[in-house]
C-alpha positions as CSV (number, residue, x, y, z in Angstrom):
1,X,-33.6,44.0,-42.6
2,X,-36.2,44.8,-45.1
3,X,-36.0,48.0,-46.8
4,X,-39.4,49.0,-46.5
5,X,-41.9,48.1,-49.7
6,X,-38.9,47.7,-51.9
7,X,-38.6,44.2,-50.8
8,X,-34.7,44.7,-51.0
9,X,-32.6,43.1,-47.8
10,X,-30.0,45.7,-46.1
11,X,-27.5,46.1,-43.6
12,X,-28.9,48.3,-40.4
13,X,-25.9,50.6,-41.9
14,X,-24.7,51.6,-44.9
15,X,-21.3,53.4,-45.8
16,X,-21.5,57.0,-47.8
17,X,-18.9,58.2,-49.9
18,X,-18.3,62.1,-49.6
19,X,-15.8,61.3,-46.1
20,X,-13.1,59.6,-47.9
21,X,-13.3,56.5,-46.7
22,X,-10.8,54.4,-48.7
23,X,-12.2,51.5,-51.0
24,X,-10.3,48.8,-49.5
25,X,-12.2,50.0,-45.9
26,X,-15.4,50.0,-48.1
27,X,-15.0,46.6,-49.8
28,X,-14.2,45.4,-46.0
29,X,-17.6,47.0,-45.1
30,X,-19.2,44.7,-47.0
31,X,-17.1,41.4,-47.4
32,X,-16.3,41.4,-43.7
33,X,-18.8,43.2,-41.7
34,X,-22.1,42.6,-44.1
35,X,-22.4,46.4,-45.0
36,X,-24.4,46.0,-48.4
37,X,-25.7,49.9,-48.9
38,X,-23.6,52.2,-50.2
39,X,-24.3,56.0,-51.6
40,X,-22.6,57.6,-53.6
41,X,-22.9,60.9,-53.2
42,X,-22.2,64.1,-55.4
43,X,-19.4,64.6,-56.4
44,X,-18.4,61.6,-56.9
45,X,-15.5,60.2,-55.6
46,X,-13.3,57.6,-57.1
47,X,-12.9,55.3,-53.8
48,X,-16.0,54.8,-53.6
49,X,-16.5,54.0,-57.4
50,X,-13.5,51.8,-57.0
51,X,-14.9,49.8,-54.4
52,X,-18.5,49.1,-56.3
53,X,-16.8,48.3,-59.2
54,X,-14.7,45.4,-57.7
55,X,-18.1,44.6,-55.5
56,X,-19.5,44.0,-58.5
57,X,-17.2,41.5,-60.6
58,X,-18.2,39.2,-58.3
59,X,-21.2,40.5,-55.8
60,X,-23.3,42.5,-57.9
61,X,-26.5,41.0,-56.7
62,X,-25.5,40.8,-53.3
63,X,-25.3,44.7,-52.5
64,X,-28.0,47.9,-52.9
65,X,-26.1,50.8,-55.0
66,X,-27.2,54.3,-54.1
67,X,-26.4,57.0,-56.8
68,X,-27.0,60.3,-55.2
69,X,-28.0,63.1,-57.6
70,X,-28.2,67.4,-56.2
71,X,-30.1,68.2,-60.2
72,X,-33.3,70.3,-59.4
73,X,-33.6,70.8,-62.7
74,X,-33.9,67.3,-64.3
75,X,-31.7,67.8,-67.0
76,X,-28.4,66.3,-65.6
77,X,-29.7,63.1,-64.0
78,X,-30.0,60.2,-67.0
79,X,-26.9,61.4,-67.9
80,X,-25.4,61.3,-63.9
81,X,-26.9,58.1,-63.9
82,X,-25.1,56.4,-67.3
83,X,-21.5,57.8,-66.2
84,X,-22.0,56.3,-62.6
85,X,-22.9,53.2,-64.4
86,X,-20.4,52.8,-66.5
87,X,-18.3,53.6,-63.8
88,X,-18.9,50.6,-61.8
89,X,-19.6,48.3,-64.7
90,X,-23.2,47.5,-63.8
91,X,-26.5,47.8,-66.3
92,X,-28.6,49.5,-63.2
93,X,-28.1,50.8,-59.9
94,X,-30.9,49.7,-56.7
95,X,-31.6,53.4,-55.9
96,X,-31.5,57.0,-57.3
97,X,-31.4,59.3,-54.2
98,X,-32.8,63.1,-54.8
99,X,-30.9,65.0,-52.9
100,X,-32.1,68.0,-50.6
101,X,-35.7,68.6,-51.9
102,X,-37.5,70.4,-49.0
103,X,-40.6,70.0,-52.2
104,X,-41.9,67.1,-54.3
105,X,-39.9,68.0,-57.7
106,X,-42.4,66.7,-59.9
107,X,-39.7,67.4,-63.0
108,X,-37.0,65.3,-61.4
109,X,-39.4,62.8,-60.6
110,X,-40.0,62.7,-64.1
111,X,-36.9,61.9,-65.4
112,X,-36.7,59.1,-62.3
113,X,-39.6,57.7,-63.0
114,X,-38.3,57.0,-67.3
115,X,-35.0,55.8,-66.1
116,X,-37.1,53.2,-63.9
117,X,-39.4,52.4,-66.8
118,X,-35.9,51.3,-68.5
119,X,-34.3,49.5,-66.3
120,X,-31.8,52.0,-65.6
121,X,-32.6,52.3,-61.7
122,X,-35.0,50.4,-59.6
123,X,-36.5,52.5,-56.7
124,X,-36.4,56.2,-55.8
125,X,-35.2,57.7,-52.8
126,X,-35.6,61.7,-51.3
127,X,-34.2,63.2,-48.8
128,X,-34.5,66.7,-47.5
129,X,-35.6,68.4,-44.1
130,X,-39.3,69.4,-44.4
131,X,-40.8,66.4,-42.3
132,X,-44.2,67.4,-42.4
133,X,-43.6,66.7,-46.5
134,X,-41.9,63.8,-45.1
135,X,-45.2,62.7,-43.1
136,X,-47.3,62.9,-46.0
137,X,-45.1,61.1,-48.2
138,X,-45.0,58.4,-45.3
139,X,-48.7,58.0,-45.2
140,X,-49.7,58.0,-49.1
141,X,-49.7,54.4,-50.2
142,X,-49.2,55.8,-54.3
143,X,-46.1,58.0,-53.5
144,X,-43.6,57.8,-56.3
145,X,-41.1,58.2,-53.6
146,X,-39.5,55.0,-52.1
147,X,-38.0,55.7,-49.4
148,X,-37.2,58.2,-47.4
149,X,-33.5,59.5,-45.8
150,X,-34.2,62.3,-43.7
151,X,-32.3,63.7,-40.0
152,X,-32.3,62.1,-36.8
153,X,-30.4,61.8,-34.0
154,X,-30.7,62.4,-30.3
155,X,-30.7,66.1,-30.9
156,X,-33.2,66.5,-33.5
157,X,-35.6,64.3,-32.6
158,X,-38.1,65.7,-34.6
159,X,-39.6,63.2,-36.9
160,X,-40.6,61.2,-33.3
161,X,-44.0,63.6,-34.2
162,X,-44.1,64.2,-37.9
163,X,-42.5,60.9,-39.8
164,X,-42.7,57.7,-37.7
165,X,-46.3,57.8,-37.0
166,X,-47.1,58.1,-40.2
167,X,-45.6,55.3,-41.5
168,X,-48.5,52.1,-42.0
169,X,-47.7,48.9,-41.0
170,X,-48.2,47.6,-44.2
171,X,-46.0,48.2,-47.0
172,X,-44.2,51.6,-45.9
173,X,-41.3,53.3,-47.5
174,X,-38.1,52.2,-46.6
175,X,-36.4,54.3,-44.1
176,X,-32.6,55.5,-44.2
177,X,-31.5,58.3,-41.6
178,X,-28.4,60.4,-42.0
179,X,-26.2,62.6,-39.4
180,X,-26.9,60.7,-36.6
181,X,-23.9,62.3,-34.5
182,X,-25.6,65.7,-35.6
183,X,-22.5,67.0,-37.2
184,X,-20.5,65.5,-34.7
185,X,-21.9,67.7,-32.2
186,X,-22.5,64.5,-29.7
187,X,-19.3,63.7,-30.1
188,X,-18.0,67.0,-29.2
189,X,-16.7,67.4,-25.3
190,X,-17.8,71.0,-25.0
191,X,-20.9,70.3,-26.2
192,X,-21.5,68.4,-23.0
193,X,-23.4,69.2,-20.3
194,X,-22.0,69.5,-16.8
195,X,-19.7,66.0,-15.8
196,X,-21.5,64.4,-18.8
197,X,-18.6,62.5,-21.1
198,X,-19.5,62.8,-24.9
199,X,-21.1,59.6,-26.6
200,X,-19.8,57.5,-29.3
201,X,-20.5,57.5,-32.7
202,X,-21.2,53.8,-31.9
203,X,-23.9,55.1,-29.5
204,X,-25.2,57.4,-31.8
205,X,-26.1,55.2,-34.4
206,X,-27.2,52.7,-31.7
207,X,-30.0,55.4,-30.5
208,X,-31.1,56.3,-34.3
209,X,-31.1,51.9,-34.6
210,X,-32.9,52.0,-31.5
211,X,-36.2,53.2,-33.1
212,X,-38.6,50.2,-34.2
213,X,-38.8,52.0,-37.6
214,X,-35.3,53.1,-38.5
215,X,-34.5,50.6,-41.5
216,X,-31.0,51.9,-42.0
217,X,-28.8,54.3,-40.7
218,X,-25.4,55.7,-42.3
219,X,-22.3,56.1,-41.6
220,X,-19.6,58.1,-43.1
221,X,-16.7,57.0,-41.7
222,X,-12.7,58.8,-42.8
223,X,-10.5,55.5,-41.5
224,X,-10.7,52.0,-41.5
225,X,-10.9,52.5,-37.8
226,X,-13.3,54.8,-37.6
227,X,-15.4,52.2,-39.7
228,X,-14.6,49.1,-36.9
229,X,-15.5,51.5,-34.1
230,X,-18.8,52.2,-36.0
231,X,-20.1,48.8,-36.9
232,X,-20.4,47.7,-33.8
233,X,-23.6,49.5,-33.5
234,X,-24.8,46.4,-35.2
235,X,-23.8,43.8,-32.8
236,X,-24.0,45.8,-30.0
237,X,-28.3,45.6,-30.6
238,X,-31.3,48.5,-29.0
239,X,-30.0,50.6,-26.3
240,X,-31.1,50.3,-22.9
241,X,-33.7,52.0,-21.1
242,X,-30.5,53.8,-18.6
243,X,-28.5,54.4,-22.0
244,X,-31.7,56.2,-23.8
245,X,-32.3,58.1,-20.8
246,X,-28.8,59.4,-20.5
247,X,-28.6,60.2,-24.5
248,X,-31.7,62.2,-24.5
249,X,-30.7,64.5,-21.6
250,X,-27.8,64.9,-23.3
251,X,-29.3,65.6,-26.6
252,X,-31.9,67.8,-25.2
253,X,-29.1,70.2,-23.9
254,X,-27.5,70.4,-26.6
255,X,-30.6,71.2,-28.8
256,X,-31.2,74.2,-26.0
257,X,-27.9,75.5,-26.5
């Protein structure tokens, strides 16, 4: 899969770091199941940076680094940036992610924008929840922005109506989509509606893969088992038309509740 205009080639999932996967599971992500995105999210923990710096020895070109930065002010971010660097011995990572904006931080961009000029980071990522921002930033072919992680699952279903459409068919940002069991809410039996067995988090991130212009979806997996039940959302391919039907009745009563 192509990431959008960024030309880079991804997974359809990538592993993040704030669940505690360990980095022997994350290295297997990517040397046995082809996982090549990984964010690393704020605070930073040491498996993850453990597992890109081995990556790296020997892969470096192989996988798309995500350093996640929660900064509103600007200030802290070269400097996040260095120390994750150093971290996983590399001279750049693929993507700084801005985390939470619900606003285009024009200050933070900024500061992304002269770490890009040297070399520091390639491409800039936001994610947040205003989706009609989200829509606008799809649309405008001059947005310093990316690509775009934003929320959906079969709950919130949302940016059906104010993101995808906006998206050109030529050269759009790259898409990434997080909590796609909506907290683990469709995972949840008493969440369920009446007879109704709660889905996997296989089937979750099947229905988010489902859409035509999901790039990526992530995972945040806590076991190595966890992270073999998930994956095979990848080979498992687009959900039916009986599966999507079932999901989204499912989904729906949840959102009502």
């Amino acid at each position: 899969m192509i990431l959008g205009r960024t030309g880079l080639e991804v997974s359809r999932m990538g592993i993040a770091s704030a669940y505690g996967l360990p980095a022997e599971s994350i290295e297997k992500g990517f040397y046995e199941y082809g996982i090549n995105y990984f964010l690393w999210s704020t605070p930073k923990n040491n498996k993850m940076g453990t597992a890109l710096k081995n990556i790296c020895k020997r892969d470096r070109e192989k996988i798309v680094t995500v350093f996640q930065s929660y900064d509103h002010s600007g200030l802290l971010t070269p400097r996040s940036v260095e120390k994750g660097l150093k971290k996983i011995g590399s001279d750049y990572t693929d993507v700084l992610l801005l985390g939470w904006y619900n606003y285009l931080p024009e200050r933070v961009i900024e500061k992304a924008m002269m770490l890009k000029k040297e070399g520091k980071i390639k491409f800039i990522a936001l994610s947040g929840h205003n989706r009609k921002l989200f829509g606008k930033l799809a649309a405008d072919p001059d947005s310093p922005i990316d690509i775009l992680m934003f929320r959906y699952n079969a709950v919130h279903t949302g940016a059906e109506k104010d993101i995808y459409p906006h998206l050109p068919e030529k050269d759009p940002p790259g898409v990434t989509i997080y909590t796609a069991t909506a907290w683990r809410k469709l995972l949840n039996p008493k969440k369920m509606p009446p007879d109704e067995k709660p889905l996997t988090a296989a089937e979750c991130y099947r229905f988010v893969l489902s859409h035509p212009k999901t790039d990526l979806c992530f995972t945040g997996p806590s076991t190595a088992a966890q992270l073999d039940e998930n994956v095979s959302a990848m080979e498992d391919g687009p959900l039916s038309t009986e599966e999507m039907t079932r999901i989204r009745k499912i989904g729906k009563y949840i959102y009502g509740k």
